[in-house]
N, C-alpha and C positions, 0 to 999 in steps of 0.2 A: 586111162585117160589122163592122170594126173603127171603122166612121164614124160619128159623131157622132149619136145618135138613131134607130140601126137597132133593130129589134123583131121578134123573131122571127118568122117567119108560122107561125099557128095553123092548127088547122081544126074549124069549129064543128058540122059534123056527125058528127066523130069525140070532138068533147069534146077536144080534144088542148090539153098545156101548151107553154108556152115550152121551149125547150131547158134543161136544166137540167145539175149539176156535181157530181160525186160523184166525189171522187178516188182513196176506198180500197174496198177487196173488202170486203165482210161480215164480220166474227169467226166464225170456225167455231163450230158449236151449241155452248150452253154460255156462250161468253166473248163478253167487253161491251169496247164500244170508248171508249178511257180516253185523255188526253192526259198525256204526261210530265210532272213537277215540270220548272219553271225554274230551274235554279240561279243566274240572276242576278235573279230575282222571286221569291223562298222564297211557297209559298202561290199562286204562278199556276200554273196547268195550261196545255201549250200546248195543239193544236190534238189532235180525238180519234185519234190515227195509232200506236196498241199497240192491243193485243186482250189482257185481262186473266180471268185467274179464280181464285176462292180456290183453295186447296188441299186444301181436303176436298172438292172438286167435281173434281177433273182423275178423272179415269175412268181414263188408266192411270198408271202410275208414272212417273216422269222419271229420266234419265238421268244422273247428276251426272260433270262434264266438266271443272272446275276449282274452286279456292278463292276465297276471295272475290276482288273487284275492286268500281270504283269510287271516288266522292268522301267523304270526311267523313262525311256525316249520314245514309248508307244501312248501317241495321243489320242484317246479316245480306243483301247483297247478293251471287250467287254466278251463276253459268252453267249451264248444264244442256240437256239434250233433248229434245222431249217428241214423242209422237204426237198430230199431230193430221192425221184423213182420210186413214190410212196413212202417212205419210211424218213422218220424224225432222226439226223445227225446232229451230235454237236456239232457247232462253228464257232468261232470269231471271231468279231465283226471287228473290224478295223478303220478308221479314219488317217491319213496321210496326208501329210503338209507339203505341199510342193517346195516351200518356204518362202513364197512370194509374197507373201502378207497375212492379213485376218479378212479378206475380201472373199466377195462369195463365190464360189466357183476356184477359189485357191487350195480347196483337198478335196480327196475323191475315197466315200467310202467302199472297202471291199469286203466280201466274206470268204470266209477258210474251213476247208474240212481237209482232216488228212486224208493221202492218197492210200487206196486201199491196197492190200498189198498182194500179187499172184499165186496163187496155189498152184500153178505151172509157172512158173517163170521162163523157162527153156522154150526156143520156140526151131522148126525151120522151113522155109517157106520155098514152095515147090509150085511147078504148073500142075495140073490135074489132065484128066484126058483130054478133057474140052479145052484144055487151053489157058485157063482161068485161074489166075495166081492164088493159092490158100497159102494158110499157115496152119500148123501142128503140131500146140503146145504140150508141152511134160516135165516132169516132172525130175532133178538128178541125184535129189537129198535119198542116199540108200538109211533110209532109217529102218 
């Protein structure tokens, strides 16, 4: 697989794709998957590996766990709990300045959990008898 001009084998009677690559789990309902600020690129985003959602949307309350932490330009950056799917994550809660003033409604706070990562990553997706498009992940790490 790893040689020069290998191509995944399809199959045209199932409609099936190449193998494809998806490294992180879903965002639980609700939260969107967002890439970190670069602190050595002010204004680049890396790649989308957090799962983000304002604060008037977190459905329950969070658990606050310490004071702030962080670099310089995070105002209002702290730690905290949250539930998501039953179970306690860490997060952190973030506050953002649009920069339009100190007026109210000028930041918007959001929470952060990292994005979980796949134990299949590999996926390819195929019709079924009925018709019905699935996917069928696996796994390629020969450990």
């Amino acid at each position: 697989m790893k040689a020069p001009g290998f191509s995944w084998p399809t199959c045209p009677q199932a409609n099936s794709s190449a193998a494809r690559y998806d490294k992180y789990e879903d965002c639980p309902s609700g939260w969107q998957a967002t890439g970190r600020t670069d602190s050595d690129r002010p204004g680049m985003r890396g790649e989308p590996n957090v799962c983000q959602i304002r604060a008037d949307k977190l459905t329950l309350p969070a658990i606050h766990t310490s004071g702030r932490f962080g670099h310089g330009n995070d105002a209002g950056s702290r730690q905290v709990q949250v539930e998501v799917d039953g179970k306690l994550v860490p997060a952190e809660v973030q506050t953002i300045s649009n920069g339009r003033g100190s007026f109210p409604g000028d930041s918007s706070t959001f929470y952060a959990i990292p994005q979980a990562l796949r134990e299949k990553p590999w996926y390819i997706e195929y019709d079924d008898a009925n018709g019905i498009r699935q996917k069928s992940w696996f796994n390629l790490n020969m450990r």
